[in-house]
N, C-alpha and C positions, 0 to 999 in steps of 0.2 A: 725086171729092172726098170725104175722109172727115175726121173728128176722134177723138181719145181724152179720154180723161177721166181720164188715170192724173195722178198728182201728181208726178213726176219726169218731168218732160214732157220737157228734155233727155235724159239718162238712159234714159229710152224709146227715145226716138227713133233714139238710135246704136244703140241696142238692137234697136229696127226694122229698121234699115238694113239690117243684117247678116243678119236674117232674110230680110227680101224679097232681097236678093244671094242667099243660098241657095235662095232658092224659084226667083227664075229660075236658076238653076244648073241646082235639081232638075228643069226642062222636058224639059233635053235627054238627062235618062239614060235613059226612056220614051220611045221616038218612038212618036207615034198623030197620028190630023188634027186632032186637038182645036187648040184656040186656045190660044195661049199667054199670060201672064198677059194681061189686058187691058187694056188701053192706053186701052178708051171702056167705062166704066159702063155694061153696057148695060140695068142695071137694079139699082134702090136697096133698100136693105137695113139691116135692123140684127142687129147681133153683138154677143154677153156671155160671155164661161167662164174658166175660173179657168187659162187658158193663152193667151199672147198669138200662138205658132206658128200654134197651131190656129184661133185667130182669123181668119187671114192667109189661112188657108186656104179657109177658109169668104167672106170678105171675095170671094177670088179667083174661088170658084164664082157667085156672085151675080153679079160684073162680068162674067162672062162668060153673065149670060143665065141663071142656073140659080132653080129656085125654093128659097122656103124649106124644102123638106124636101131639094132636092140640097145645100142647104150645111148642112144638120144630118148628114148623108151622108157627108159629106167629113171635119165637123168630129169627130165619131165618129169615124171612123179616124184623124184627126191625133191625136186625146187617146191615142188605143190606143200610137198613140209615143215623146210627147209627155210624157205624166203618168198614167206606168204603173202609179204607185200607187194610184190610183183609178180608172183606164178600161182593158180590155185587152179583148184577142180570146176569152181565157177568163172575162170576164167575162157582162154583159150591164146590162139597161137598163129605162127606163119612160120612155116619151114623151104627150104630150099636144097635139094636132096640132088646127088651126082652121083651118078651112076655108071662106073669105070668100064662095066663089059660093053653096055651101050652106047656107052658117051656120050651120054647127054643129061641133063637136068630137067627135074621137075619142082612146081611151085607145089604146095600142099596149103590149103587155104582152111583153118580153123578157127579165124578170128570170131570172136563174140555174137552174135546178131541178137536183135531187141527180141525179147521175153512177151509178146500180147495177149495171151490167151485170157490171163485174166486182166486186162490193162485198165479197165474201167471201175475197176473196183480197190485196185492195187496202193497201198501207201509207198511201195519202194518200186519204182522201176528199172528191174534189172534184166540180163544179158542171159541168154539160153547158155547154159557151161556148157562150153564144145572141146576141152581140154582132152575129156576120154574118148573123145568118137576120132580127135585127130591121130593122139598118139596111137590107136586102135587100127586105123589107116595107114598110117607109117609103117607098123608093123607088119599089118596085113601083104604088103604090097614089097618090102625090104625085109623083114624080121627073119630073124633063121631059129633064135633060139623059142623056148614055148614061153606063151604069155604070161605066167602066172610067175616063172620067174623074173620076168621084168618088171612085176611088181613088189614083190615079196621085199628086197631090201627097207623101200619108202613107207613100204605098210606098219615091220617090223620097229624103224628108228620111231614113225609115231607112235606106235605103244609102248616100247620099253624107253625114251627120252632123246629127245634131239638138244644136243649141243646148240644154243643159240651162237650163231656166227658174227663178226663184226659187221659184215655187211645189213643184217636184218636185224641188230642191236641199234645200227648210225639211222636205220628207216623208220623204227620204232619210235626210237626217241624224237624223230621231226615229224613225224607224221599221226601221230598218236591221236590227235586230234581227228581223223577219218574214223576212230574208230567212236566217235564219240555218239553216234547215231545208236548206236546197240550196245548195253553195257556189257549184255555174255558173249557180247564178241571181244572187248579189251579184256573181261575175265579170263581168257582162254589164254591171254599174253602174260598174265600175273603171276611173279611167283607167292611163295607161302606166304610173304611179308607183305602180299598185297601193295607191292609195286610194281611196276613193269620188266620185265625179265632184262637183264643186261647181258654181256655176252660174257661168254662162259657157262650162263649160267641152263641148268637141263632140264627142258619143256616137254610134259609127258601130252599127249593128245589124243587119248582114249577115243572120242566119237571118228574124229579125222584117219586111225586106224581102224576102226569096226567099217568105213564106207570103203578105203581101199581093201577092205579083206574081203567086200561084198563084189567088187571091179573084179578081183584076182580072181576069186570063183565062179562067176558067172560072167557068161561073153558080156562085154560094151554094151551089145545091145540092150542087155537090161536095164543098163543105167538110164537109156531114151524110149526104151515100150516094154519095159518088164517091171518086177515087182520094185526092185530099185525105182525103177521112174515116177509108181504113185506114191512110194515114200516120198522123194524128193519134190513131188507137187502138193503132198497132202501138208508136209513140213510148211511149205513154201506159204501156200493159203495162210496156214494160218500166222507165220509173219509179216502174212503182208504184202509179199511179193508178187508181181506181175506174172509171175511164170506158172504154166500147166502142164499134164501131160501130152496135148498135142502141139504146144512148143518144142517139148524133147522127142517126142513120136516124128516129128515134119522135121529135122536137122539133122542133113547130110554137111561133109565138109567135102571141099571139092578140089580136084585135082587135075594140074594144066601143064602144058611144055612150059618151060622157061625158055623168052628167045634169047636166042645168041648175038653179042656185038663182037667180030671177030677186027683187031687192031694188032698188025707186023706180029703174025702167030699167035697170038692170045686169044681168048675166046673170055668172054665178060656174060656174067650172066647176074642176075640182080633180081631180086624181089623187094619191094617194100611197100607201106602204108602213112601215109604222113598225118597228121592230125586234122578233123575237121573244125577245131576248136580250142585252138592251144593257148588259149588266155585263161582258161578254165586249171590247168596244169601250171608248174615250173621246169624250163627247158635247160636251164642249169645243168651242165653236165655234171656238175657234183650233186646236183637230186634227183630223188627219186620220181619216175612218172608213173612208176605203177606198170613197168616191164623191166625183161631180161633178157641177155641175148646169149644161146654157147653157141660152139663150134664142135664134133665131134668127126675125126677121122680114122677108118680102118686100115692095117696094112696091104688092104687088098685093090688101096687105092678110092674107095668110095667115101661119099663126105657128106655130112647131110649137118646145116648152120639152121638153129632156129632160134626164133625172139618171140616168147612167151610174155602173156599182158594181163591186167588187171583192171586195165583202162585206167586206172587210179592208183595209189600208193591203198593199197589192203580195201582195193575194191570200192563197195558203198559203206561197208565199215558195220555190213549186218550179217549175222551168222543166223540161219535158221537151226532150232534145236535137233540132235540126233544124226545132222548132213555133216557136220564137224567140218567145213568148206565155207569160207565166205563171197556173197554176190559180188562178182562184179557191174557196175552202172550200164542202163539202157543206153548203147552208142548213140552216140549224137548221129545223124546222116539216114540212118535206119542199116547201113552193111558195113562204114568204116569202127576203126577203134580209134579211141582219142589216144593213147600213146602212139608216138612214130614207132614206126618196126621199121629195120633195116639189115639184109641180108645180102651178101656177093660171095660169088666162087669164080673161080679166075683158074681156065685149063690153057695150060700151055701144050700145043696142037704138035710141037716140034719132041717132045718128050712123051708127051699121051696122057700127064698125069696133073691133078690140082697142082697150081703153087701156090695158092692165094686162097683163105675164104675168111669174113668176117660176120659176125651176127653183132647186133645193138638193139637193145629195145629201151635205149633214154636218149630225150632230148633232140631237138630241132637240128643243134650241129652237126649229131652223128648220120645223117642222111649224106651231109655234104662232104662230112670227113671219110665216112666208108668208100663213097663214089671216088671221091680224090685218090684213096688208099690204094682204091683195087686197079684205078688207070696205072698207080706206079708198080702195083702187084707188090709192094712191102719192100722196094727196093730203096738202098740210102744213095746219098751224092754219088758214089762209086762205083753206083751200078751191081753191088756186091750185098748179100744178105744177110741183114744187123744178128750178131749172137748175141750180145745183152739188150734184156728189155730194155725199151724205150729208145735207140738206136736207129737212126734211118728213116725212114718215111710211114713205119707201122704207127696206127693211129693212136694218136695220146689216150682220147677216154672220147666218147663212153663206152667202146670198142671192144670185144674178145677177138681174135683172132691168132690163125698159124699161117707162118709162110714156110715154103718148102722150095730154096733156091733153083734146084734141080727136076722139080717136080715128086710127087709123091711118089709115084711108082717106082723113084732110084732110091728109095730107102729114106724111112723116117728118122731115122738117127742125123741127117742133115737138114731138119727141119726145127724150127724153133714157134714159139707160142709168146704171145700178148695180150697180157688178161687187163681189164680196166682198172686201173691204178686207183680208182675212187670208189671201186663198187668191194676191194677190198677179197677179188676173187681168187681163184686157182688155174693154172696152165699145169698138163702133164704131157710128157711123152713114153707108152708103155713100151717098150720093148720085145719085140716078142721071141719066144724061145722055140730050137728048135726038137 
């Protein structure tokens, strides 16, 4: 049983359709023993990001048993598809993960770091892709279910056609221009008519699935010291790029407590990165920076919000042949990323369980707006927690987030979800059966 909370709720919904058609479609091009979509919730969950595919995705791995960090796992690699302008395999990420048996939080750090191995030779200077060693970590360390199913959906939708979305049709169309650097990189956006794909319309990406079927089959590590890794350097060379194999051989992503501000029972926990150079970007909550932010939670109380980057709206806008994944740009700083990222979870100490978490990965405001959000924990003038979007104090844009009045652990069915009204994303609450 789930619901959405989008405002074109027909309109959605056929919109739905067609995706989940596609999803079971995409079962049968991976044979593995894994379960096929699920038929029985076999456990309840909440979904936020600024793509409704990847939603689905995530939606899928929960009903089939998976925790909250297997469907942040999964959803990660749908956006890597999905809404390339801000998530890719050359990008990477920041998560903030809670952890209900423990109680406590941790930060998971996979932002980008500069590419040098070949920097002196290099026409593009790009960003070592820390996207697989993150979500690779996440899993490792939270992941219940096996990894190859966590990939299998995202791999699937690139080979047999992804639905372009509203949100990566609106980033397309402004930002088209980033791709102007590399032509078979905007090639890859084209359809048959040789214009730029619009939404609706179904983007097949043949190399972009032949790397995620190379991820699924062999551990991470290959992709940073195995056969995957001198493809991905030998590719690189020859475009040009900055990056080698002991760029991706030397990149570990790294893993820290998150401290606690505890304020009249609440416990605030916060991650984020702000821009070393936000002149270079537009901070416009209605544009694109070149990230994303979800939110996923499990019925078992655990919550892991992350904001995945590109440092740029579709990275440098250079696709090297065969990697089907485009660079993101050499960080300005040498360790920050130029999009802000901004993450909070918010435990209420008197209940034991979330009520609060948000991710952002656009714009200057959302730093300010998230902080403001989670000191009110999503609550409106009456102290009471809003059921229609946009309601209360839950932050207008560039924002995903769910509150849970009660806390999570008294049942997700009194929790609601607020997806960014600009990014044109998805909120769900799965239900889980018993």
């Amino acid at each position: 049983m789930w619901r959405n909370n989008g405002r074109r709720i027909l309109v959605n919904a056929i919109f739905l359709v067609g995706i989940v058609t596609l999803l079971a479609a995409c079962q049968a091009v991976v044979r593995t023993d894994f379960a096929s979509y699920a038929s029985k919730m076999e456990r309840g969950g909440i979904i936020v990001a600024d793509e409704p595919q990847a939603v689905l995705i995530a939606q899928e791995i929960i009903g089939n048993g998976g925790s909250a960090a297997d469907a942040a796992v999964a959803l990660g690699f749908g956006l890597s598809v999905t809404l390339q302008s801000s998530a890719g395999l050359g990008g990477g990420g920041l998560c903030l993960v809670y952890d209900s048996v423990q109680e406590r939080a941790e930060i998971l750090d996979f932002t980008p770091m500069p590419a040098t191995g070949l920097k002196t030779a290099a026409k593009w200077h790009v960003a070592v892709p820390t996207l697989v060693r993150g979500m690779y970590a996440l899993h490792a360390k939270y992941g219940e279910l096996p990894w190859q199913q966590l990939v299998v959906p995202a791999e699937n939708m690139a080979r047999t056609g992804v639905y372009v979305g509203r949100a990566f049709a609106v980033e397309l169309a402004n930002s088209a221009a980033s791709l102007s650097n590399d032509p078979s990189a905007i090639d890859n956006f084209m359809s048959p008519s040789r214009t730029t794909v619009e939404e609706g319309d179904r983007l097949v990406l043949p190399e972009l699935a032949a790397m995620l079927s190379s991820i699924r089959r062999a551990l991470p590590s290959d992709f940073y010291a195995g056969e995957i890794a001198k493809l991905i350097a030998i590719e690189s060379e020859k475009r040009g790029a900055s990056l080698s194999v002991k760029d991706l051989r030397d990149y570990a992503p790294e893993w820290r407590e998150a401290e606690a501000l505890t304020v009249s029972g609440d416990e605030y926990y916060n991650a984020d990165y702000t821009a070393k150079n936000e002149t270079h970007f537009q901070s416009d909550a209605s544009d694109s920076v070149g990230a994303t932010g979800f939110v996923v939670a499990d019925s078992d109380g655990d919550v892991v919000a992350c904001a995945l980057t590109m440092l740029h709206p579709f990275g440098l806008g250079v696709m090297a042949k065969k990697l089907g994944f485009l660079f993101a740009p050499y960080p300005i700083g040498n360790t920050r990323p130029l999009s802000p990222l901004a993450l909070t979870i918010t435990v209420d100490q008197r209940s034991g369980g979330v009520k609060y978490a948000a991710a952002s990965g656009g714009g200057s405001a959302a730093l300010a707006q998230i902080d403001a959000a989670s000191r009110n924990a999503g609550l409106g003038q009456s102290g009471k927690a809003s059921s229609r979007e946009g309601e209360g104090k839950m932050p207008a844009r560039p924002v995903n987030a769910m509150f849970c009045e009660n806390g999570l652990k008294k049942g997700i069915e009194r929790c609601v979800v607020r997806r960014d009204p600009d990014r044109h994303g998805f909120g769900t609450i799965v239900l889980g059966e018993p």
